[in-house]
N, C-alpha and C positions, 0 to 999 in steps of 0.2 A: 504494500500500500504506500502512497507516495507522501511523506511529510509533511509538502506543502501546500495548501488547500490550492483547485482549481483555478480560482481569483489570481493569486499570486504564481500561477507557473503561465499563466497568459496574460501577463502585466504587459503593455506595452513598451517599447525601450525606446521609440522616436518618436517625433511628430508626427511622419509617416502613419507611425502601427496604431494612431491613435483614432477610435471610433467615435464619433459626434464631434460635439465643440466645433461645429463649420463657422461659427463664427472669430471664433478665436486662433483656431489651429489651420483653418484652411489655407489655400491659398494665398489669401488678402489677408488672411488670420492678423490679431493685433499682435498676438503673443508671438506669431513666427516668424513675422517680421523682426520685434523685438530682439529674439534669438540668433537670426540673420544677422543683424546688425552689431550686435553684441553689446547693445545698450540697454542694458537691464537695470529695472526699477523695482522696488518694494511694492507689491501686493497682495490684495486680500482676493481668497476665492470663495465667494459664496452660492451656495447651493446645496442640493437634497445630496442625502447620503448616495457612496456605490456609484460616481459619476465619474470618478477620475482625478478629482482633486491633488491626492497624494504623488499618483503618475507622473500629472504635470510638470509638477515639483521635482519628481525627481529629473524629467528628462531635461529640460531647462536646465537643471544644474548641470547635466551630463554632457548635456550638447554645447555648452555655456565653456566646457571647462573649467568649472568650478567646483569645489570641496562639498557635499551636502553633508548638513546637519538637519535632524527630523527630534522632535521634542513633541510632545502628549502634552496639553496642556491639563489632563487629569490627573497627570502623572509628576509633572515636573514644574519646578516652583523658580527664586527669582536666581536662588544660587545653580542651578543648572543652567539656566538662562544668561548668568554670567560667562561661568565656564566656556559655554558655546563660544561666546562675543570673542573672549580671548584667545581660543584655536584659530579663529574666524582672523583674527588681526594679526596675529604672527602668521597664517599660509597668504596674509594680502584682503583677500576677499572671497566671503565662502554665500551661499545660498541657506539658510534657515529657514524650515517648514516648522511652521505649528498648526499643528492639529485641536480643533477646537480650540480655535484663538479667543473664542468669546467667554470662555471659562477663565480666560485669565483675569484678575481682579485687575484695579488702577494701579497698583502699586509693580505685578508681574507687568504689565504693559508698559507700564513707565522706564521697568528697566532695558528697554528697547529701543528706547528712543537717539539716545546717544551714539549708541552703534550706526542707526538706521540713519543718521544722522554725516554721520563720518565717511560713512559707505563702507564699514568693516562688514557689514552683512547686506543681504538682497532679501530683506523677509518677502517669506511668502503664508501667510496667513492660513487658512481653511476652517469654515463656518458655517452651517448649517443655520446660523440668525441673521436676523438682518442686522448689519454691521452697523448701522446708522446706532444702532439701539445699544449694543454687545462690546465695539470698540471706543475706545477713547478719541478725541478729535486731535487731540496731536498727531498720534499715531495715521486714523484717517487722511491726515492733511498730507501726509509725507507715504502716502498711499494710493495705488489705482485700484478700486476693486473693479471687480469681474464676478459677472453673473453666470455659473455655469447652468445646462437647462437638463432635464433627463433626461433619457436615451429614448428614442422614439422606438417603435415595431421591429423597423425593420434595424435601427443600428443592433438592438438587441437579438434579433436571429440570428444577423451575420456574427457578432460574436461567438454564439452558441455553435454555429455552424464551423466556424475557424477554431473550437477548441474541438470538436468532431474531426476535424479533419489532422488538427497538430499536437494536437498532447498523444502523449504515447499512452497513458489508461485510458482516457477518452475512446480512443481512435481500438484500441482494442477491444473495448464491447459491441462494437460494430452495431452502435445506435442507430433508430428508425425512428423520428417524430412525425408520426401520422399525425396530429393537431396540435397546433402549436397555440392555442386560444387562453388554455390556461396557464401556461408555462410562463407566456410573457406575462400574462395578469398577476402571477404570483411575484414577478419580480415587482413591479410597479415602477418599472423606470431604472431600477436600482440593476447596473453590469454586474456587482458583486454580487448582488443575491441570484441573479441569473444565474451566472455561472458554481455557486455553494448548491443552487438547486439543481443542476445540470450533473453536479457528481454526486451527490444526495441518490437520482433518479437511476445514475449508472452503479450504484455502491448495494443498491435494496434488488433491482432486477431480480428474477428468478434466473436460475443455470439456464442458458439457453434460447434468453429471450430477449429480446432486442427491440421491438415495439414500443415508443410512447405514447399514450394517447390521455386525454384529459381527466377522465376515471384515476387512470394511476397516478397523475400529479396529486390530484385529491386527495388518492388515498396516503399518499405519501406524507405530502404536508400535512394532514391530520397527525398522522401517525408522530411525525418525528422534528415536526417547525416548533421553534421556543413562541409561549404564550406569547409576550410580549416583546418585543424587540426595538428597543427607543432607538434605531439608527437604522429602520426598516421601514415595510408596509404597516406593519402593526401601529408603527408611531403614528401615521395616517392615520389609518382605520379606526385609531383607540380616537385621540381627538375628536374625528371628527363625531364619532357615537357621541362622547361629551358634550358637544359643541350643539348638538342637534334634543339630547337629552334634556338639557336646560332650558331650549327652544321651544321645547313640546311639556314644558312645566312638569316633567319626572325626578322631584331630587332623588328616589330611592335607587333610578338607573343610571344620575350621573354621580350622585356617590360613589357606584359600584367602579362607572368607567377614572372615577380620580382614582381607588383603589388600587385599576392596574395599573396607574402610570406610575404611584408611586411605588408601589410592589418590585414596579420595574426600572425604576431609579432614574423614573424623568425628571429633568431638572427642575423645580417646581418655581423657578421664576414664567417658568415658560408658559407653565398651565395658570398662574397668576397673568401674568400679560395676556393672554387668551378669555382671561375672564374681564380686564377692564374694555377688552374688543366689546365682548358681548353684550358688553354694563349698558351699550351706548346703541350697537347692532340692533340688539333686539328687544332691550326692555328702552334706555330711549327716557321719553320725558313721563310717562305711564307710569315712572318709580323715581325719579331722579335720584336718590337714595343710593340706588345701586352703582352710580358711577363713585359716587363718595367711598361703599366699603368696597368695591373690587380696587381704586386704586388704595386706600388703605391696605388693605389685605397683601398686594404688591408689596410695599414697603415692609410689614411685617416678616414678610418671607423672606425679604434681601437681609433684615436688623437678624432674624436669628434661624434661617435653615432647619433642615432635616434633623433630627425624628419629629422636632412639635410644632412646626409648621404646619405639618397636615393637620391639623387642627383646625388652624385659620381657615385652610383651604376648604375644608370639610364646612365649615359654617358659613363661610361665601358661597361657595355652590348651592349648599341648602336653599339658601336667601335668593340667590338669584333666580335658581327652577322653581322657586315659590313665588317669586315675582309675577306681577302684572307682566304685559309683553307688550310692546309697539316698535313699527321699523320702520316708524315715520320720519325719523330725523336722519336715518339711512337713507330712506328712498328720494329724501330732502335734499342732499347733496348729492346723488343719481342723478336728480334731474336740473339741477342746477350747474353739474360740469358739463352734461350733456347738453346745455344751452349756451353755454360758453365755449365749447370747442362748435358748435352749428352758427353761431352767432359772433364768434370774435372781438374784438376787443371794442366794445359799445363804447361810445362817448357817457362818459359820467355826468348827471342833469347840473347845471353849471350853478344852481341853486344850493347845491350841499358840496361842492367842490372846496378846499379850501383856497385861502386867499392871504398866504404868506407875504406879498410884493404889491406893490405900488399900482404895477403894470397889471398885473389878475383882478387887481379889484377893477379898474378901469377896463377888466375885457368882461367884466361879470359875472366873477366868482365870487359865488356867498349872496349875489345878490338875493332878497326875498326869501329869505331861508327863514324858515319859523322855525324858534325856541321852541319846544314843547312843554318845557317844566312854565315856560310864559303863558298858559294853555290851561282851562278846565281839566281837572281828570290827566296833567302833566301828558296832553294829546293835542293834535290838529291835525287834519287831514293834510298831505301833500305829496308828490312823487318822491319816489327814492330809485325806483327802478330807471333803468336807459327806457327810452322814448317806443322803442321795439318789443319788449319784456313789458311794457305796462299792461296790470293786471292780471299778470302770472303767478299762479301759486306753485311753487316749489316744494311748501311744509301743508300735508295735511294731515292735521291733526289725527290720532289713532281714536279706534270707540273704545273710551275706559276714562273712568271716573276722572281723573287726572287730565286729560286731553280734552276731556270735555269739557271742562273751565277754560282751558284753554281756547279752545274754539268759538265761547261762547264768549270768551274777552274779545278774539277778533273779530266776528260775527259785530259785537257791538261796538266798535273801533271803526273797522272797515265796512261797516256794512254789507253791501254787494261787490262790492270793488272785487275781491280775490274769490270769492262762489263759496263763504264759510256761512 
């Protein structure tokens, strides 16, 4: 049996052997250019697990002629990260991979900056968050990220088909995928879990039997895929059950699904940040409440972590899947970008414009502009929309107790103006 799981003996070594990433790697690629050129910069790679991130990293250094260093940032803290900098500065300039950069605190990231700075190192980040969120803005600023995308149908055949053809186990069960429907659906985009499930399929076969077909993926992954997998489909899957549990006002089944994630050592900023999405997605002005303790709850989670954090988390989820629901302040900003990319950049009613200069009040800015606190009821009718958008309603209020004050404030505000 061969040591090295399937994944890793069909690693790519070039640009060349590299599947997807057309926009990076191809031709025109940003990054081959890059490599071509041999002007290399510090970046972040963001994207879904199983896509290639680490490869990248490595072949860039490879093709780069440059020294690779690779750190976990699960695993490895600031004094590793030192050490690195300093191998890094006595061979000139080396290539540094961190893996799960967003796990590093401000203080591991901080110690990066210096190096990154100097050009002792070419970091290359990899991320699974969005980096806006995850990384420090120093760090960002003195960085390109790159959005990697998952692997479509067909990159994921062809791999499956190229390790059929060149691994030497592979190639020796003399594989037959009569349907490939669930094969790829199990990976979810993810090359790595394609090809773990591709020797998985060839490792369980009966003596003798060479056939795959969607039954026996099934059967298989039943049999022998881990419940939960926070770097897989499962981390999908789990979520989105959450995400939609909460939606559908079940706390007893999103309990269940925070359960697995923490069972499964999901990072519980992540499932906190998914719930101030929601606070505002789904439940909206129908609780305002709820945007208060999900971001609360965030904060809790980042002051003191795992084991009693699930606690918090457990009593925000309660609270939220018992929540009122409205996704009017969603569908609010829906249809409000969607009027502004159709409509473009409208002149502003020159009435509410401001009138910093000499010259703007003389072109008739601010002119006529009503105070409202000057105003009965701190109100007065007047435009605020562009001349094209007048009388468009973008927020309509949700039906529940809450929105219905609401509605009935602007009902007697606006009257007919907006159809409240």
């Amino acid at each position: 049996m061969n040591q090295k799981p399937l994944a890793e003996r069909m690693r790519p070594e070039t640009l060349n052997d590299v599947v997807g990433q057309e926009h990076l790697v191809g031709p025109n690629g940003i990054l081959r250019q890059m490599v071509e050129s041999g002007r290399l910069h510090s970046m972040i790679f963001w994207g879904p697990p199983g896509i290639g991130k680490t490869t990248l990293a490595q072949i860039i250094a490879s093709e780069s002629g440059l020294p690779f260093f690779s750190l976990s940032a699960v695993e490895s803290g600031v004094k590793e990260v030192r050490q690195v900098i300093e191998l890094s500065r006595k061979s000139g300039k080396a290539v540094l991979f961190i893996d799960e950069i967003h796990r590093f605190n401000k203080s591991q990231q901080d110690s990066l900056l210096a190096a990154v700075e100097k050009g002792y190192i070419v970091l290359i980040g990899a991320t699974t968050e969005n980096p806006s969120f995850e990384v420090i803005s120093a760090l960002l600023s003195r960085s390109q990220v790159y959005t990697l995308h998952p692997f479509a149908a067909d990159d994921l055949k062809n791999m499956a088909l190229r390790a059929m053809n060149e691994d030497e186990y592979i190639r020796s069960k003399q594989l037959v995928i009569d349907e490939w429907e669930l094969l790829l659906m199990r990976s979810g985009g993810d090359g790595r879990k394609l090809l773990n499930l591709l020797e998985l399929l060839a490792e369980t076969l009966p003596e003798g039997e060479h056939h795959i077909n969607n039954a026996y993926v099934q059967h298989v992954v039943q049999q022998k895929m881990a419940l939960y997998d926070k770097s897989g489909e499962q981390h999908y899957d789990i979520i989105s059950a959450f995400i939609k549990s909460m939606r559908g006002s079940d706390p007893n089944a999103a309990v269940y699904y925070l359960a697995r994630m923490i069972e499964g050592g999901e990072d519980p900023k992540f499932i906190a940040r998914r719930m101030i999405i929601f606070s505002s997605e789904d439940i909206g002005n129908a609780n305002p409440n709820a945007l208060l303790l999900a971001n609360a709850c965030f904060q809790a989670v980042e002051n003191i972590g795992y084991p009693e954090c699930r606690i918090i988390l457990s009593q925000t989820v309660t609270y939220l899947a018992s929540s009122l629901k409205s996704n009017a302040s969603y569908l609010a900003i829906h249809k409000a970008q969607s009027a502004v990319r159709q409509t473009g950049d409208l002149p502003v009613p020159l009435h509410i414009r401001n009138a910093p200069t000499k010259l703007m009040k003389e072109l008739g800015y601010g002119n006529n502009y009503k105070y409202a606190h000057d105003y009965e009821n701190n109100f007065v009718e007047q435009e605020f929309l562009p001349d094209m958008l007048s009388g468009t309603a973008f927020y309509d209020p949700g039906d529940n107790p809450s929105e219905d004050k609401i509605r009935a404030f602007l009902k007697q505000r606006w009257k007919d103006k907006y159809g409240y």
